[in-house]
C-alpha positions in Angstrom: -25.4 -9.7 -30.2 -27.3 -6.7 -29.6 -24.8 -5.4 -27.1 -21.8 -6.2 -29.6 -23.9 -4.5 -31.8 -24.3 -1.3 -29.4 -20.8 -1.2 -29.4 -19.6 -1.1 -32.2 -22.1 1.7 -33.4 -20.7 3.5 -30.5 -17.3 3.0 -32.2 -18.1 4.2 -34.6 -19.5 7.3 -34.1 -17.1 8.1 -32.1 -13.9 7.1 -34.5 -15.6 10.3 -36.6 -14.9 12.8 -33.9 -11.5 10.8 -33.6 -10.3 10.8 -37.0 -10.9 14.8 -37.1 -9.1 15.1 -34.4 -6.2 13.4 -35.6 -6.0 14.6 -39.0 -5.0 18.2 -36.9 -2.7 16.5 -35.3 -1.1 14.8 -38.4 0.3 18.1 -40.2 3.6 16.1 -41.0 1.3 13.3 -43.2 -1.3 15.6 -45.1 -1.9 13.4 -48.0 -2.3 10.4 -45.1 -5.9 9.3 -44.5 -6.6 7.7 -41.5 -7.7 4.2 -41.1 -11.0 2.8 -41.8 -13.0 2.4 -38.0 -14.3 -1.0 -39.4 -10.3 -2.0 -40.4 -8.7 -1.0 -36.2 -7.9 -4.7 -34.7 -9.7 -3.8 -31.5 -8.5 -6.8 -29.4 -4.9 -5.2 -26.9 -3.6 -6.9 -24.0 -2.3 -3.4 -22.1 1.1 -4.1 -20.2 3.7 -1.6 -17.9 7.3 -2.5 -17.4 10.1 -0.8 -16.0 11.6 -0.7 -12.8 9.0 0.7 -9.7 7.5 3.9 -9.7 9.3 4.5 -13.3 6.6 2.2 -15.3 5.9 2.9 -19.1 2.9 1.8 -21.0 3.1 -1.2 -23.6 1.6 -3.8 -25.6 1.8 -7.8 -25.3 0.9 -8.7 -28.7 -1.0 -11.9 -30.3 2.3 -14.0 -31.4 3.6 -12.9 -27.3 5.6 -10.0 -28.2 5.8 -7.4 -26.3 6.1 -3.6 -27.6 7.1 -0.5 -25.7 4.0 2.4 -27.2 5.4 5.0 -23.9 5.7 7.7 -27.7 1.4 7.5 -27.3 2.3 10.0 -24.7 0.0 8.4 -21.9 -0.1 5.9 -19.0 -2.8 3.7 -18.3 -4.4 6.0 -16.2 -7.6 8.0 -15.4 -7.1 10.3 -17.4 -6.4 7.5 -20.0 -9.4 5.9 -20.1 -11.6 8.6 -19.5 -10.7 10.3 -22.7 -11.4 7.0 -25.1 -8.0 6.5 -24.8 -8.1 2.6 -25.8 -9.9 4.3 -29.1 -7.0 6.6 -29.5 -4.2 4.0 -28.9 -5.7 1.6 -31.5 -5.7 4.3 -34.0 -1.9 5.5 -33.2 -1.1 2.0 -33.8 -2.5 1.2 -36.8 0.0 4.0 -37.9 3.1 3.6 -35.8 2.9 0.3 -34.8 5.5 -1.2 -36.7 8.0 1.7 -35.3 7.8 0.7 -32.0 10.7 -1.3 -30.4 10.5 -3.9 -28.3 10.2 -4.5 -24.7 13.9 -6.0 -23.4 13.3 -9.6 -22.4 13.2 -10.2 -18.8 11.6 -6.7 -17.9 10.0 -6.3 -14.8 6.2 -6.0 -15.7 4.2 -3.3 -13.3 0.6 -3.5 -12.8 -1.2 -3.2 -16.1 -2.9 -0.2 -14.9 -1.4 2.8 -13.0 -2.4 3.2 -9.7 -6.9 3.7 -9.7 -8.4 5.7 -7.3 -9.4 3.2 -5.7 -9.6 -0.9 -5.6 -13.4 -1.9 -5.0 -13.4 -5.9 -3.8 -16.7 -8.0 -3.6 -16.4 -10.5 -0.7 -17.7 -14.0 -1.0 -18.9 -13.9 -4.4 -18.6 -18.3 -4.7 -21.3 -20.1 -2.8 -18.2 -22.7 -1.7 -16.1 -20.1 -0.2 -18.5 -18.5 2.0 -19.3 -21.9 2.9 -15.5 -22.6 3.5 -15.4 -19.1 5.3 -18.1 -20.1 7.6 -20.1 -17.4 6.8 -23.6 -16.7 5.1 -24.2 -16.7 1.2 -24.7 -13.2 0.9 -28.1 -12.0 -0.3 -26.6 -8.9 -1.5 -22.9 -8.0 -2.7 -20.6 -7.6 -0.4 -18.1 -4.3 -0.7 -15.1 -3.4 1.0 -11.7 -1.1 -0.3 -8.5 -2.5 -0.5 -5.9 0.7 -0.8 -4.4 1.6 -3.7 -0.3 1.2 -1.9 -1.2 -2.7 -1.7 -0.9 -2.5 -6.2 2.2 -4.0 -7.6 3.2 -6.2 -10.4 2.1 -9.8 -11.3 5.2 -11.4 -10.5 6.9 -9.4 -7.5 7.4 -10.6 -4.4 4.3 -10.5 -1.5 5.9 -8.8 1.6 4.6 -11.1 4.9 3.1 -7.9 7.0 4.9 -7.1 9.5 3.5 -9.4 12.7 1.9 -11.6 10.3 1.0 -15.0 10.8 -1.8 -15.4 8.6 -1.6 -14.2 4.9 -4.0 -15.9 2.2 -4.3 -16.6 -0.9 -7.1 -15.3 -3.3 -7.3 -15.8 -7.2 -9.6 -13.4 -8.6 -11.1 -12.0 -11.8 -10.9 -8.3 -11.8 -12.2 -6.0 -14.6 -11.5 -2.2 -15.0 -13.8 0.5 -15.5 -14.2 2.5 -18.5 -15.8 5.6 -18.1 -17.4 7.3 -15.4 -20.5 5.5 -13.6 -23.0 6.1 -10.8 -26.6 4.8 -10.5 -25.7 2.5 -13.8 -29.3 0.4 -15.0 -28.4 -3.1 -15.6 -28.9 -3.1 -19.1 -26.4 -0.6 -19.7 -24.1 -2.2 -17.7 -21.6 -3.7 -20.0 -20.9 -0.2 -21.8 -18.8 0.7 -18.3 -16.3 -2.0 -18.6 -13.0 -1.3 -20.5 -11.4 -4.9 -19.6 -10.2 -7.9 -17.5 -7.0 -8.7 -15.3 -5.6 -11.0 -13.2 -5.9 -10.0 -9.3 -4.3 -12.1 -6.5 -6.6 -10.6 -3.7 -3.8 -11.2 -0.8 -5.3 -11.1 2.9 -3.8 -10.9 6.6 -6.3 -12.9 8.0 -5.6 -11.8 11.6 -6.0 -8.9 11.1 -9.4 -8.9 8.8 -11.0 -11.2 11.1 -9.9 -10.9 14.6 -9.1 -7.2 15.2 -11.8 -5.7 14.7 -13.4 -2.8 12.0 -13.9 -3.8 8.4 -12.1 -6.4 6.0 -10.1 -3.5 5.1 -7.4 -3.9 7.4 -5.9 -7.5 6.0 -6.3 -6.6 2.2 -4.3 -3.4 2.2 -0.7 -4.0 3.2 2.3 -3.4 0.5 2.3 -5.2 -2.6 -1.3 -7.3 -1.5 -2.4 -6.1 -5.0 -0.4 -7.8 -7.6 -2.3 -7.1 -11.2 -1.6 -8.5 -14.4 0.1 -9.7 -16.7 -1.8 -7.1 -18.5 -5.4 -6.2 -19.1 -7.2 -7.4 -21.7 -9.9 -5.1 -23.5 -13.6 -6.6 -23.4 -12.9 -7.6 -27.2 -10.3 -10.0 -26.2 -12.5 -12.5 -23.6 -15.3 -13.6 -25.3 -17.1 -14.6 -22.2 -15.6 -13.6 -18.8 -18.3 -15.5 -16.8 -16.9 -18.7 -17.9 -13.3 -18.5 -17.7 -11.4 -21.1 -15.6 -9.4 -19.6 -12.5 -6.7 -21.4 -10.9 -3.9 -21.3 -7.9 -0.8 -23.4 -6.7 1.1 -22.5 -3.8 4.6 -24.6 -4.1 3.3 -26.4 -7.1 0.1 -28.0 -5.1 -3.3 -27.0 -6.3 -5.0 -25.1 -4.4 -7.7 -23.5 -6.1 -9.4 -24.7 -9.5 -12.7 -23.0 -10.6 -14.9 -21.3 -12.8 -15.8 -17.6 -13.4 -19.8 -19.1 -14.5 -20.2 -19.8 -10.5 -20.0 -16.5 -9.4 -22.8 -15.6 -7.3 -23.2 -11.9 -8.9 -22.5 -11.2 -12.3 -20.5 -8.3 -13.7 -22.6 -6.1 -14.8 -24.7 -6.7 -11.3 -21.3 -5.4 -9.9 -20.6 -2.4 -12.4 -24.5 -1.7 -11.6 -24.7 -2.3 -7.9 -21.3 -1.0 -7.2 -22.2 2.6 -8.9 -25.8 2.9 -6.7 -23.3 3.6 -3.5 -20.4 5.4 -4.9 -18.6 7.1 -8.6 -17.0 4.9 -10.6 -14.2 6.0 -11.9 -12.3 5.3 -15.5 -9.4 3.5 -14.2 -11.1 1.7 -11.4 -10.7 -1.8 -10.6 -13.3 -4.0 -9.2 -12.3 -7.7 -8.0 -15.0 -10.3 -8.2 -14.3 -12.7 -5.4 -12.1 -15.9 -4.7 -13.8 -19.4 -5.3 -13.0 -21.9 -2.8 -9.6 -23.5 -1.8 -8.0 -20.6 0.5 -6.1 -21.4 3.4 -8.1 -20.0 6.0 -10.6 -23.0 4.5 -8.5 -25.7 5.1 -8.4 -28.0 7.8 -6.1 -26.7 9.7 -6.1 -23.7 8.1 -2.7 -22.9 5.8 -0.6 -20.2 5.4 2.3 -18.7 3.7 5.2 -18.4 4.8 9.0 -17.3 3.6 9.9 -19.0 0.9 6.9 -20.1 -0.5 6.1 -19.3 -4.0 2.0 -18.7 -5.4 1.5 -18.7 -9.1 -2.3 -18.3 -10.4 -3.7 -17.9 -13.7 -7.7 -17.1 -15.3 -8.2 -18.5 -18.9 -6.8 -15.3 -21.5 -5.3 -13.4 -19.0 -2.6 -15.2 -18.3 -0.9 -16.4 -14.9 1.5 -14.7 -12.4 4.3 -15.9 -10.5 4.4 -14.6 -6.3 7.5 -15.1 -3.9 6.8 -14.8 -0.2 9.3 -12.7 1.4 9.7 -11.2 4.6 9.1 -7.7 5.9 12.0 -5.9 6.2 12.3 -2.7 8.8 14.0 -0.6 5.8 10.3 -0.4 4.5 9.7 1.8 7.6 9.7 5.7 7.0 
């Protein structure tokens, strides 16, 4: 409660520099006044559709809807979240919400985030899939990068690398930062995240593992990043370290878990993360895979052509991956 508490109060002190703002901005509606802070729904499940490269911001509502809000003026971006743009976009809506139309059904949905300066993952973050890994349970997180080229919706296809002959699976829990963040204390932790997504954490295992250098390598090729359905703000999951996390590769279950055995928490991430490097709004951080990837089974399992993922987290819906194979008209 008390950190409910602390944000609300930050709400609302900031709504008042808000609502000034606004009513400049609002010359066409003098006599309007702007919405009660205390009367916002707070609770938005962010979305971007439209083909790729030529995404616009949107809305999935409670009843499943989905609304196209690209006349806030803004993507999900940096700049978007840095400025207490979530704030802002509640506030625009609870004025021209019922003027937006529609999102066309069977839109392509983008990730719900444009593309972050960068992709932050922690690396065996369940006790069971270091164990299934082979490797130690780490004392202390483990960080490596994905690029940011890998991002792509939740439901496009996952390219097979070119020479490929071992890409993974990883269902993960993701969250997005907020607002800027370096040497964070733990207690203020929680204050740095905007929200949760859905993150399928693809890997190369050939070439993270046997080719030497860092992890890096086998997380970063095209479309190893799909994100989404959307992101959920913090007010949405009421606790995101007991949600249930799940994956099926052709319909078989492959992984089935829970967010309450990660090994490090989220705000140990936001806090440990930020010692090392700036956070910044927009950022994603991934949280780890539980156990069940292929590289754990015996024999090992990978995908190939045709094979089609789909993964889901409790309240942030699931996502739907086609294996496909690399094609040389990717080459530049």
């Amino acid at each position: 409660m008390r950190l409910s508490i602390g944000w609300w109060v930050y709400k609302i002190n900031v709504t008042g520099w808000v609502v000034a703002y606004e009513i400049k901005k609002w010359p066409f509606l003098p006599d309007r006044v702007p919405p009660n802070p205390l009367q916002i729904n707070k609770q938005m499940k962010l979305i971007r559709f439209g083909t790729i490269g030529h995404e616009q911001p949107g809305l999935q509502l409670a009843d499943g809807r989905r609304i196209d809000v690209r006349d806030f003026g803004e993507d999900y971006n940096e700049n978007f979240f840095a400025n207490d743009g979530l704030l802002r976009l509640q506030h625009w809506l609870s004025v021209h919400q019922s003027a937006c139309p529609e999102v066309p059904p069977g839109s392509r949905l983008g990730s719900c985030i444009a593309r972050p300066s960068k992709i932050i993952c922690i690396g065996l973050n369940y006790a069971k899939h270091a164990q299934e890994s082979g490797m130690a349970i780490p004392t202390e997180p483990i960080l490596f990068f994905k690029s940011t080229t890998a991002l792509c919706g939740p439901d496009d296809p996952v390219i097979i690398p070119k020479g490929s002959e071992k890409t993974d699976w990883e269902v993960e829990l993701a969250f997005v930062i907020g607002k800027q963040a370096s040497y964070v204390s733990l207690e203020n932790a929680w204050d740095y995240v905007a929200g949760y997504t859905l993150h399928n954490d693809y890997s190369e295992r050939a070439f993270q593992l046997e080719r030497g250098g860092q992890w890096v390598k086998g997380k970063s090729c095209d479309t190893f990043a799909p994100l989404g359905p959307f992101m959920a703000t913090k007010d949405e999951i009421g606790d995101p370290h007991n949600l249930r996390l799940w994956l099926h590769v052709n319909g078989e279950k492959m992984q089935d878990s829970n967010t309450s055995d990660l090994i490090f928490d989220i705000p140990t991430l936001v806090s440990y993360v930020s010692q090392f490097m700036t956070l910044l709004p927009g950022d994603v951080v991934s949280t780890g895979t539980p156990f069940g990837v292929g590289l754990g089974l015996k024999p090992a399992r990978y995908l190939k052509v045709g094979d089609v993922v789909e993964l889901g987290i409790d309240g942030l819906g699931s996502s739907r991956q086609e294996a496909v194979a690399y094609s040389n008209d990717r080459e530049s």
